[in-house]
VOBALO-831555 format. One record per residue: residue in one letter; x, y, z of N, C-alpha, C in turn. Coordinates in steps of 0.05 Angstrom, whole numbers, padded with zeros to 5 digits, always signed. Layout:
// residues N
aXYZXYZXYZ;...
//
This chain:
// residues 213
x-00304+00148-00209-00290+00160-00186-00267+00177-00196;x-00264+00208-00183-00251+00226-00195-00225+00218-00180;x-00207+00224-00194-00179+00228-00179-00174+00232-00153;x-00185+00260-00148-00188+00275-00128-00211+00256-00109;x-00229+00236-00119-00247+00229-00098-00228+00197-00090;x-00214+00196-00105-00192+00167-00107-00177+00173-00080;x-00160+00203-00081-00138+00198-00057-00149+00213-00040;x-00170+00219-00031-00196+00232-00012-00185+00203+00015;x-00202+00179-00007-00205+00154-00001-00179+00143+00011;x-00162+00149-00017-00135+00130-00003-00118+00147+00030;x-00125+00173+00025-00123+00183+00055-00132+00175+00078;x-00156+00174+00076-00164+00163+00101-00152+00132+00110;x-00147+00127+00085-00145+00088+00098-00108+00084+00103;x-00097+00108+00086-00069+00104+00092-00073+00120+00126;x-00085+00131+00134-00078+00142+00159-00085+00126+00176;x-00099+00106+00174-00111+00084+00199-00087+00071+00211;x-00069+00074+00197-00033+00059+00210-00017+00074+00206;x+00013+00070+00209+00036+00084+00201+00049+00068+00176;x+00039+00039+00183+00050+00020+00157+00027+00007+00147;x+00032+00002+00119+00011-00018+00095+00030-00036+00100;x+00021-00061+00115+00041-00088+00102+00036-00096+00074;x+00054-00100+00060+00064-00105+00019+00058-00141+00029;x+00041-00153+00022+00042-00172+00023+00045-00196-00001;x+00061-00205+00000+00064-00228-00027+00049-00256-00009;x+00029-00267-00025+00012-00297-00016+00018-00313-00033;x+00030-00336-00024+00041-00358-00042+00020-00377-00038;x+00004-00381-00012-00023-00393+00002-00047-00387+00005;x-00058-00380-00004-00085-00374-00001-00097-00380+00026;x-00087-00406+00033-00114-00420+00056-00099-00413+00079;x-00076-00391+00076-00061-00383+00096-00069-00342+00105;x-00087-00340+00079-00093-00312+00079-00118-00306+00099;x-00135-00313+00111-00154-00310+00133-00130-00303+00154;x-00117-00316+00165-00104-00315+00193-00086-00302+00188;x-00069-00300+00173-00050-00268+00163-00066-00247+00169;x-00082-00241+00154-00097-00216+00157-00112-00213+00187;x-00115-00238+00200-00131-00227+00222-00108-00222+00237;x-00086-00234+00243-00055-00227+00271-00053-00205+00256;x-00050-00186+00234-00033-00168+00218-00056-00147+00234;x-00088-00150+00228-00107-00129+00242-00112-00129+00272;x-00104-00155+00282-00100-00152+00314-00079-00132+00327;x-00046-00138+00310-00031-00116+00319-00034-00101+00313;x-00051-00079+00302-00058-00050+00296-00065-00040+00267;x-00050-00061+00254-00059-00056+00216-00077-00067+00202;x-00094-00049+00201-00121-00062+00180-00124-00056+00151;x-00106-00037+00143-00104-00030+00115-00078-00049+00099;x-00084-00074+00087-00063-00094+00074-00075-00096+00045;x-00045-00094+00033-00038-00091+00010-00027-00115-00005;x-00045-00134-00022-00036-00157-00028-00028-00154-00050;x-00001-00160-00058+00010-00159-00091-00003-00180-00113;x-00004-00178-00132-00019-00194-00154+00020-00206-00167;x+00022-00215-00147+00052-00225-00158+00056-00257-00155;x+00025-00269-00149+00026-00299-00152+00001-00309-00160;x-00004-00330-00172-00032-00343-00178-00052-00343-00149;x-00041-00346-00120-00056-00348-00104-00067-00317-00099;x-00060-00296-00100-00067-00272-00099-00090-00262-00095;x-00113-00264-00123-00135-00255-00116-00153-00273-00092;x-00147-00304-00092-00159-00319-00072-00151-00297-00051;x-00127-00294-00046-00128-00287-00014-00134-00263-00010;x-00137-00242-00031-00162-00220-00027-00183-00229-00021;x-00199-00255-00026-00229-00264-00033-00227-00266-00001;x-00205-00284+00017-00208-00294+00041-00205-00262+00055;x-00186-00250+00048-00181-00222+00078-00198-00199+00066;x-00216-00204+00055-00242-00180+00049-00258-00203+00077;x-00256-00227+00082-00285-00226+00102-00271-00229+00131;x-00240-00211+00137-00234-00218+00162-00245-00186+00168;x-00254-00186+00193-00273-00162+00215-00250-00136+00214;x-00252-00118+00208-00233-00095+00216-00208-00090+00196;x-00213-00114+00178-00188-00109+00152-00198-00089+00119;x-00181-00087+00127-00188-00066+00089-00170-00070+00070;x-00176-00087+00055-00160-00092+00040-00158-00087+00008;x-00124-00089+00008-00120-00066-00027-00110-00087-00039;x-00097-00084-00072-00093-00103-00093-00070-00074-00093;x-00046-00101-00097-00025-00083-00108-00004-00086-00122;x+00000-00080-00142+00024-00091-00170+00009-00084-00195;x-00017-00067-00188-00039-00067-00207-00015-00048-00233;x-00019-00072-00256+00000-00064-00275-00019-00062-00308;x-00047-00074-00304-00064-00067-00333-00087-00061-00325;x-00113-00052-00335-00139-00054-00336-00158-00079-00321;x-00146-00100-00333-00153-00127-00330-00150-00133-00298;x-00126-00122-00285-00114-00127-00265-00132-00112-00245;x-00140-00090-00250-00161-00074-00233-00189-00080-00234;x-00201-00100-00258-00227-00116-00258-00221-00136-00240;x-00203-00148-00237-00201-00170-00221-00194-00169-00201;x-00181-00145-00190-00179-00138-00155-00209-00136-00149;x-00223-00115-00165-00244-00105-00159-00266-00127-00144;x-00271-00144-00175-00282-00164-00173-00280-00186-00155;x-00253-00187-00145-00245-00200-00116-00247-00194-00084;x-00261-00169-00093-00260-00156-00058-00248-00138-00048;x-00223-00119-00071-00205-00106-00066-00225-00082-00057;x-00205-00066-00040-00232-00030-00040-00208-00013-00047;x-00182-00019-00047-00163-00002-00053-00145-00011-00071;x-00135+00010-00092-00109-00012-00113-00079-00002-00107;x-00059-00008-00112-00024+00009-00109-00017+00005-00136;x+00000+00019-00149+00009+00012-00172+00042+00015-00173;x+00056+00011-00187+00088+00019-00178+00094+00039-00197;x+00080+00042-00217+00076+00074-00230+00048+00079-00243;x+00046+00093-00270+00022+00093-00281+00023+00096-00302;x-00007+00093-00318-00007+00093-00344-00040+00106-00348;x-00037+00118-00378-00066+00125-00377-00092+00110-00373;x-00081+00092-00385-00106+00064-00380-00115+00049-00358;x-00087+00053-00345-00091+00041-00314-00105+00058-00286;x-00103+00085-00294-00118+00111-00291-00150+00110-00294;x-00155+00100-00322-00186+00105-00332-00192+00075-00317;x-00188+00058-00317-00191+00032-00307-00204+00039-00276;x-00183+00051-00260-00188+00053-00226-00209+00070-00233;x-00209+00102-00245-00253+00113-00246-00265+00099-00253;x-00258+00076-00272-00286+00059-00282-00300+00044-00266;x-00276+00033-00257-00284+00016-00235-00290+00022-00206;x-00290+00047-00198-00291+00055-00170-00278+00048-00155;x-00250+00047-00163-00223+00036-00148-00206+00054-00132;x-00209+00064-00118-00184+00084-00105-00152+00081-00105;x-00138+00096-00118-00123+00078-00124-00094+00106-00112;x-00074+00080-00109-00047+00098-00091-00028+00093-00123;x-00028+00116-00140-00007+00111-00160+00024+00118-00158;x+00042+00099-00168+00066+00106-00164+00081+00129-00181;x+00101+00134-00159+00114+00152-00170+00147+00164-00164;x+00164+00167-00173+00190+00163-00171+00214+00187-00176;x+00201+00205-00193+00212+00229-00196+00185+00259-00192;x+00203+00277-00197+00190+00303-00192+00167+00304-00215;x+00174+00296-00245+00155+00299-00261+00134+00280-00262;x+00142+00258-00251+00123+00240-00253+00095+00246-00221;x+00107+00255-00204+00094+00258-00180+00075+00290-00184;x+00093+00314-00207+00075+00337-00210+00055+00323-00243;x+00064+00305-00258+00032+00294-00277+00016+00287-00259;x+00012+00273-00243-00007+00258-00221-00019+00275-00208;x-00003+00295-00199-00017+00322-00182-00038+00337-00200;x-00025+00343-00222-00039+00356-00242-00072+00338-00250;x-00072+00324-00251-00093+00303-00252-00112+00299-00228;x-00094+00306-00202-00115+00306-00175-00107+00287-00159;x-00095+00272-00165-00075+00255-00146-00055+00266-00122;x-00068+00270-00102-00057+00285-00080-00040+00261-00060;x-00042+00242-00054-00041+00209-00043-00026+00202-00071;x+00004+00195-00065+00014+00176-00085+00038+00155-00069;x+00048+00143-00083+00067+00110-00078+00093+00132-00085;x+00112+00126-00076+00145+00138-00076+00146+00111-00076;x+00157+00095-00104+00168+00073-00110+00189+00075-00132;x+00206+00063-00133+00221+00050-00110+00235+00058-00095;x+00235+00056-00063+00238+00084-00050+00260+00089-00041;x+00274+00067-00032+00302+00066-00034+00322+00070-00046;x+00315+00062-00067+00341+00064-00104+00323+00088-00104;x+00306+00101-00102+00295+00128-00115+00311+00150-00092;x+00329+00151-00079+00337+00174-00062+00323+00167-00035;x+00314+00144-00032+00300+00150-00003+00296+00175+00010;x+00295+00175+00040+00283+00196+00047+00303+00224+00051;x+00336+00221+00035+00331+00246+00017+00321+00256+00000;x+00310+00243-00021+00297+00246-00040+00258+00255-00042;x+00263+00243-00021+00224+00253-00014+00230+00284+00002;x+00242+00284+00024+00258+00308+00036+00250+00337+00013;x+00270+00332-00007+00273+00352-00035+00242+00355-00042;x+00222+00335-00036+00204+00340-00060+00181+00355-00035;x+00187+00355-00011+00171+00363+00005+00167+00399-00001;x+00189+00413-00003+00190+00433-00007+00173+00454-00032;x+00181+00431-00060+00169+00453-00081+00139+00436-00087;x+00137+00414-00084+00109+00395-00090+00099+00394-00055;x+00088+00415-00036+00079+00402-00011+00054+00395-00022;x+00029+00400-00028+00017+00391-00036+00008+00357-00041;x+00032+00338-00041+00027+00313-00052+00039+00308-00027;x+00024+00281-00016+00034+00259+00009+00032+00235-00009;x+00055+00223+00007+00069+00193-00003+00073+00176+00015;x+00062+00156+00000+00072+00121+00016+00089+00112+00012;x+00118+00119+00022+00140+00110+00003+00137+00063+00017;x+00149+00060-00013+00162+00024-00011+00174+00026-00026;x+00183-00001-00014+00212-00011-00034+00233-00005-00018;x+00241-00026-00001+00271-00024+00020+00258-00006+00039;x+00239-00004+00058+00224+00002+00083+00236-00013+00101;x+00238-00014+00124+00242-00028+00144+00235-00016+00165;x+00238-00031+00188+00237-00023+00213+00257-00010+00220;x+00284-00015+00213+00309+00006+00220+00304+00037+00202;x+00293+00036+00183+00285+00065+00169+00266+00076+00167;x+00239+00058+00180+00212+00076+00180+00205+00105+00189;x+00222+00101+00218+00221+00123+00225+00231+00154+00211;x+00245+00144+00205+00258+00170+00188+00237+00171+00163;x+00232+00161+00156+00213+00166+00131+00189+00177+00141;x+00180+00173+00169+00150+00179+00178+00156+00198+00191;x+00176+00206+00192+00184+00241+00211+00178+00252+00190;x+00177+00259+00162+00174+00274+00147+00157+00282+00141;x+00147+00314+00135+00123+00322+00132+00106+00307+00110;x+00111+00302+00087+00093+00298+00062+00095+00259+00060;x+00098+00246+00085+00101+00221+00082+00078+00217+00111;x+00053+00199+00090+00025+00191+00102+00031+00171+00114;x+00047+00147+00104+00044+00130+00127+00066+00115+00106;x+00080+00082+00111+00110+00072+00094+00089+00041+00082;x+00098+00023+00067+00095+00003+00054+00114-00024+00063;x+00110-00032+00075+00129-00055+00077+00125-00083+00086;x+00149-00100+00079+00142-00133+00080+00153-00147+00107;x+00175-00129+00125+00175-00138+00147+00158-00145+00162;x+00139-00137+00160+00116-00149+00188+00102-00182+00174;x+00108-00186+00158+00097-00217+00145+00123-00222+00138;x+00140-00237+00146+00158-00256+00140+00148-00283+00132;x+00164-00279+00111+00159-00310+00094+00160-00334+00109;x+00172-00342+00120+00185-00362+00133+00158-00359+00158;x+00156-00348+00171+00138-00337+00192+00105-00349+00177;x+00100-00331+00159+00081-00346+00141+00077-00375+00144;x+00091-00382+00122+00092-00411+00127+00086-00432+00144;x+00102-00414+00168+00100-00437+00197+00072-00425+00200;x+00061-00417+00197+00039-00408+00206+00035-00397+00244;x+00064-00376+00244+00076-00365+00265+00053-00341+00273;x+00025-00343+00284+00016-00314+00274+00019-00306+00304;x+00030-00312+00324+00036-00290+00348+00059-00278+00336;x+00083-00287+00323+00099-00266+00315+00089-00247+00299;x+00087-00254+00271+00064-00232+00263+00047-00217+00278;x+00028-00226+00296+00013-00199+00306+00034-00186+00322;x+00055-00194+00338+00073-00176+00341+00097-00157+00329;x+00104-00162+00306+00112-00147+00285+00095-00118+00285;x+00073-00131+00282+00048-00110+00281+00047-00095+00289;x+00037-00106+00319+00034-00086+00338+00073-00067+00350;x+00082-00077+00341+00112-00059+00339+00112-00038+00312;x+00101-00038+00294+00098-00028+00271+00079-00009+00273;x+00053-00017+00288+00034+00011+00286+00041+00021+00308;x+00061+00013+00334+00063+00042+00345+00086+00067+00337;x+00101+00056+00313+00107+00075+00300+00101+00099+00304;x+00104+00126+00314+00094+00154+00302+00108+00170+00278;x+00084+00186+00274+00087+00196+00254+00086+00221+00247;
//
């Protein structure tokens, strides 16, 4: 899978919402019912971080909830993109890139949203065909003055900015022309999780995808 056929892909599925919920799973046997309140309120594109041992389980569980699409995200080696893959993932995030982690997502037929943080790092990626990239970390990176600046001489490239998203700043980030849709962990609260709260969650949600953009 070419570059160019990678963020084809990651276009379409970042446009199905305004927000990717960033999800960290500490539970597995808690990932079915997350993903289904998270796709009831309007978001079906979730992004599970590989930032705990339960992780790929709860890809294994929210690949078989109805209307979810779900990505692997923290993808930081080769290994890490065999094993999203191999788990059900259809999409990867990365928080930057590397060449290997690059040949990894064509090998594997991974679509993948690579990160990116400055001008040079966002025009290598372009250069390569990466049209769809991650503005991480998006906050400490200039937030959305900083994406603002890059709209102008790089229009060409749309970004998912994360990292310090919220509900008090989405908007401003999704008014911007070259910003596809935001990344964030507000709509799954930890604590919320846990209790296994999922009317709040699907309402997070559904407050989150009426977002415009």
């Amino acid at each position: 899978m070419t570059p160019v056929d990678q963020s084809r892909k990651a276009a379409e599925i970042c446009a199905r919402a305004p927000v990717v919920p960033v999800l960290v799973v500490d539970d597995a046997t808690h990932a079915a019912e997350l993903a289904t309140a998270l796709v009831a309120g309007g978001l079906p594109a979730l992004e599970v971080t590989l930032r705990t041992p339960a992780a790929l389980d709860a890809i294994r569980a929210m690949a078989e909830v109805d209307g979810g699409i779900v990505g692997a995200g923290t993808l930081l080696t080769p290994a890490d993109v065999k094993a999203a893959k191999a788990a059900g993932a259809t999409f990867g995030v990365s928080p930057g890139s590397t060449p290997r982690l690059l040949e990894a997502c064509a090998e594997w037929e991974l679509p993948l949203l690579p990160g990116a943080a400055t001008a040079s790092e966002v025009m290598r990626l372009y250069e390569l065909g990466y049209t769809i990239q991650k503005f991480f970390p998006a906050e400490s990176s200039g937030g959305v003055a900083a994406l603002r600046s890059l709209a102008s001489p790089i229009p060409q490239v749309r970004f998912c900015p994360t990292g310090g998203v919220s509900l008090a700043n989405a908007r401003d980030y999704l008014a911007l022309p070259n910003v596809i849709c935001v990344g964030g962990s507000w709509v799954a609260p930890k604590d919320k999780v846990q209790s296994g709260d999922w009317a709040t969650i699907e309402a997070l949600a559904r407050e989150a995808s009426a977002l415009t953009r």
